[in-house]
N, C-alpha and C positions, 0 to 999 in steps of 0.2 A: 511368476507369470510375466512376460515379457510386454512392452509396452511397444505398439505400432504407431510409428510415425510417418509422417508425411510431409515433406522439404518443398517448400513452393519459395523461391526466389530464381529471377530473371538472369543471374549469375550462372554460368555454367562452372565457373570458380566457387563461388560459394558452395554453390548444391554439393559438392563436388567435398570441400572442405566440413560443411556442416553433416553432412553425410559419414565422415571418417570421424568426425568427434561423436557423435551421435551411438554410433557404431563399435567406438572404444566399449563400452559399458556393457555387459551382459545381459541387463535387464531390458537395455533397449534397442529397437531393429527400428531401420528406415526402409520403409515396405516400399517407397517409390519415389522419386522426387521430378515435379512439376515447374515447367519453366513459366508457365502463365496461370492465371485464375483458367484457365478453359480450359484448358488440359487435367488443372489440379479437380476439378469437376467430375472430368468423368473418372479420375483417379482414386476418388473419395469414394465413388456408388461402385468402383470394383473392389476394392482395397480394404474397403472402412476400417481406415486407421483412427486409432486411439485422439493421437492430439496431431495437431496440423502446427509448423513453424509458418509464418505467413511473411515475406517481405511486404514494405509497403511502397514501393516505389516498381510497379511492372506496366508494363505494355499491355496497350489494347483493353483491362480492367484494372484501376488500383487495385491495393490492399484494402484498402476500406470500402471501398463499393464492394467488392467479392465479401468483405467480412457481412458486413450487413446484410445483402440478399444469403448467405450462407447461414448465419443466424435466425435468420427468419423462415428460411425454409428446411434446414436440416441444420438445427442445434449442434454445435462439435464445439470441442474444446481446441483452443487455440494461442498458442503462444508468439506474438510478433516479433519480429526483426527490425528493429529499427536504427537509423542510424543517432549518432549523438551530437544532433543540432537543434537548436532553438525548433526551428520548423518539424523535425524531426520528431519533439516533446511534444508538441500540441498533438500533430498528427496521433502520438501514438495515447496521448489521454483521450482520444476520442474514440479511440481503435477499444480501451477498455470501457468505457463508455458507451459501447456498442456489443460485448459480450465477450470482448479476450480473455481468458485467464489471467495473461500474466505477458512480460516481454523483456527483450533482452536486447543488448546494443551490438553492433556487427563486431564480430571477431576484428581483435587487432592481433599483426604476426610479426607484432615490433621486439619479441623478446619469446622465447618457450617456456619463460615463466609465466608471461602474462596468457599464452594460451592454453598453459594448464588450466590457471583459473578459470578462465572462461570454460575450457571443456567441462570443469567442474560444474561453474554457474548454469550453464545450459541444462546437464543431465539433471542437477535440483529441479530447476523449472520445469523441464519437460514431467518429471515425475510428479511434481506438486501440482501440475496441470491436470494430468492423467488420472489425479482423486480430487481433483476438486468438483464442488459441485456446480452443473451448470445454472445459470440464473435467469430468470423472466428480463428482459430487455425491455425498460421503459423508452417510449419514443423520445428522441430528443426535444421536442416540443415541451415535454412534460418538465424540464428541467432549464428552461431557455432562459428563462427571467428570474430575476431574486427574490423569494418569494416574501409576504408580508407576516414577519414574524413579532409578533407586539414584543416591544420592550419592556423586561422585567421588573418587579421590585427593584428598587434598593439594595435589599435584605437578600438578592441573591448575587448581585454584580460587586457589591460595595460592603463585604464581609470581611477582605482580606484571600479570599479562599483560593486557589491555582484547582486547576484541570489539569492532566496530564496523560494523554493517549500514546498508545504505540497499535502500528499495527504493518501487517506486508502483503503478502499472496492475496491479493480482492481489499487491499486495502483503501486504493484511491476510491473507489465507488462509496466502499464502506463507510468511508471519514467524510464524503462528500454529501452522504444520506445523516450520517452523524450530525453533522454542524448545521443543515438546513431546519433544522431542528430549534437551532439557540437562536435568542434574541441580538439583537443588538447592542445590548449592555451586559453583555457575557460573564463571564468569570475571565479571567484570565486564564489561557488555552493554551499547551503546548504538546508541538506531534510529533513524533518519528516514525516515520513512513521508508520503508526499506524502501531505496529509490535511487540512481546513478546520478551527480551533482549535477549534471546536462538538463536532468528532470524536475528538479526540484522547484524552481524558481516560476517555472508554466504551471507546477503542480499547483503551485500555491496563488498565482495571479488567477488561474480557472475559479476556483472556490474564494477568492474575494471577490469574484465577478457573479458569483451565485449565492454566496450565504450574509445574511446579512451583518455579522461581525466584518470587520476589519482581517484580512489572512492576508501576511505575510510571510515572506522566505525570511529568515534570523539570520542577521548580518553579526550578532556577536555585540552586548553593549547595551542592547535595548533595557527599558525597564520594562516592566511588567505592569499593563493598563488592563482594567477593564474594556470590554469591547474588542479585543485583540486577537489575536489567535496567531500562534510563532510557530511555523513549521522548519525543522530540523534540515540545515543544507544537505546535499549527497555529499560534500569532501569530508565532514567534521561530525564528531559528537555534538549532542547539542545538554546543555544541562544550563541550571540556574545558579546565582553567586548571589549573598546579602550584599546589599547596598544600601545604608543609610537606614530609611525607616521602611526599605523595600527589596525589592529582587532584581537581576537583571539577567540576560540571558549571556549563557559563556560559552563561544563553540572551542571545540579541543578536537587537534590535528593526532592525537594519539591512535595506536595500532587499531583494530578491531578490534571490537568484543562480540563473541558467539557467533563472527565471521562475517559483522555486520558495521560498516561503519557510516551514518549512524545508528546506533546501538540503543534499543531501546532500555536497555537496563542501566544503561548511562545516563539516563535520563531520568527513571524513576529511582536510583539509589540519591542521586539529587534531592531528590521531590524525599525521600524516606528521610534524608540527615537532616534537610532544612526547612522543611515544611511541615511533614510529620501530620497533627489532627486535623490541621487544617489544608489537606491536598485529597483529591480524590482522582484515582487511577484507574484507567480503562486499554484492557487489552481489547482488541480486535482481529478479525480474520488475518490467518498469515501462516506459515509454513515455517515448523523448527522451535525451539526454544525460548529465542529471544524474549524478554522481560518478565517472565516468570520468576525467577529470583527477584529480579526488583520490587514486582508489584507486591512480594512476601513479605519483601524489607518493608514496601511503606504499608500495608496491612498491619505489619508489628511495632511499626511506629506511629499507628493511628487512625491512618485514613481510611475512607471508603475506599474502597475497590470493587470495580464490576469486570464481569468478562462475559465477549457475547456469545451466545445460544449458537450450540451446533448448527442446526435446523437453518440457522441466517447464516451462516459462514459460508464464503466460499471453501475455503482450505481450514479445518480445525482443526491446527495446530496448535499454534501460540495460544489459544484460550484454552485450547485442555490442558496441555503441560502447564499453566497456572494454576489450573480448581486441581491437581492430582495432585500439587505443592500445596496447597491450603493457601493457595493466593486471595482466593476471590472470593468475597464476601457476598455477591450477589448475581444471575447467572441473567442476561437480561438478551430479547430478541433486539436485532438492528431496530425496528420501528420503534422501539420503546426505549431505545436506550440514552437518546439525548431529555428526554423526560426525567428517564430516575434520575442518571445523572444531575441535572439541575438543580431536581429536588432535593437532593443529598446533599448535595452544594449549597443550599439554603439552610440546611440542618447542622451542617458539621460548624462547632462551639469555633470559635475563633479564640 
């Protein structure tokens, strides 16, 4: 079954470009492309395509005013175009924040190897879009302030114990509902979030400005504190190295793995060698492979492992390809998941 698109950027160059990569793949057809939200409007109620590319930079309606009254009046699935600048990241975590599936950074036509990849990267996402599920859009209000999360035991901050999430496709929202969850004396917390290095560092500043741990971007070197929470840069692996009578975080400029760099199984074969009983592993919504082998590894070395519920997932991928490995020890909804989790982390023998 072929998948209808719909190209809304203010580029007569782009549309033009995004249209012929689009286009390369059999599966997928660009049924029309729109130079404005006003046009892509009445393009949508003739056309009704599948997933819409959305720029966020147009004339006469942003990206995000059109995303939001679009969302709230006729649900679509939507992948954005954004460019890769600081301004560029916020804008576009608020654009997922608001109901995008997924987004991707403007074509670079600095080399035909780099626009393979990208013709690649696009068709993944337009497809991973095209089955994902759409989601209820909490207003931003609901999400404005940090909320008051009591500070835990002792006995669940101050075990010894590491966290260790991966997640991609719905994963910003996901990790973002995930962590609102934990107190402020956390376990010590580590993410990889499939995410371009341009995004990572706003990824992580949004959710220290909302959850009540400490999150930051891993600069490579840190120990490992309670109350923390170390999310994985977009250039580098992120995994953990013993230090002394502790841990610290170790980024690695190495190839991709599972086409992903950072690599969530980079991350949990870490957590599997050096952690072992006492780590607990959490896949999340996302598209592909990624960390199901790992999360096996540290399962066979010990740890708890959860993966979340179809039913919450935007895109269930990455949690199924774990529970069909016998990854996953427990299958748990987004709302309940920084709960077991916790609880599990209070449980697991140090």
């Amino acid at each position: 079954m072929t998948t209808k698109v719909l190209v809304i950027d203010d580029s007569a160059v782009m549309r033009k470009l995004l249209t012929e990569l689009i286009n390369s793949n059999p599966d997928l057809e660009v049924v029309g492309a729109a130079p404005d939200a006003h046009v892509a409007r009445e393009m949508i109620k003739t056309l009704n395509p599948d997933v819409l590319t959305l720029d966020v930079q147009m004339p006469r309606m942003d990206g995000l005013e059109f995303l939001e009254r679009l969302m709230r009046l006729r649900p679509t699935r939507v992948v954005m175009v954004s460019a890769f600048t600081e301004a560029g990241s916020d804008t576009t975590l608020r654009a997922l924040e608001l109901g995008a599936i997924d987004f991707i950074g403007k074509p670079r036509v600095d080399s035909p190897a780099a626009m393979t990849e990208y013709a690649e990267e696009l068709a993944d996402k337009l497809r991973g879009a095209a089955a994902a599920r759409l989601k209820r859009v909490v207003p931003a209000a609901a999400t404005a302030t940090r909320p008051a999360v009591p500070v835990s035991s002792a006995k669940t901050s101050g075990n010894g114990n590491l966290i260790f999430v991966g997640a991609s496709t719905g994963g910003t929202e996901a990790i973002k509902d995930f962590l609102l969850g934990f107190p402020a004396d956390c376990p010590p917390t580590l993410i990889v979030q499939h995410m371009p290095e341009n995004f990572t560092a706003s990824f992580a500043k949004r959710l220290d400005s909302l959850c009540a741990p400490r999150v930051i971007e891993a600069q490579g070197g840190e120990r490992l504190e309670p109350g923390t929470v170390y999310v994985a840069p977009g250039h580098s692996h992120l995994q953990i190295r013993r230090q002394g009578g502790g841990y610290i975080t170790e980024l690695l400029a190495t190839p991709p793995v599972n086409r992903h760099r950072p690599s969530v199984d980079v991350l949990f074969d870490s957590a599997a060698e050096l952690v072992g009983k006492q780590a607990v592993g959490v896949i999340l919504t996302g598209m592909g492979k990624d960390g199901a082998q790992g999360l096996l590894r540290m399962r066979q070395a010990g740890a708890r492992t959860f993966g979340q519920d179809e039913a919450s997932c935007v895109v269930y991928g990455m949690p199924r390809e774990a529970a069909l490995v016998g990854a996953v020890e427990e299958v748990s909804s987004l709302e309940n998941m920084s709960r077991r989790v916790l609880a599990s982390a209070a449980r697991v023998v140090a």
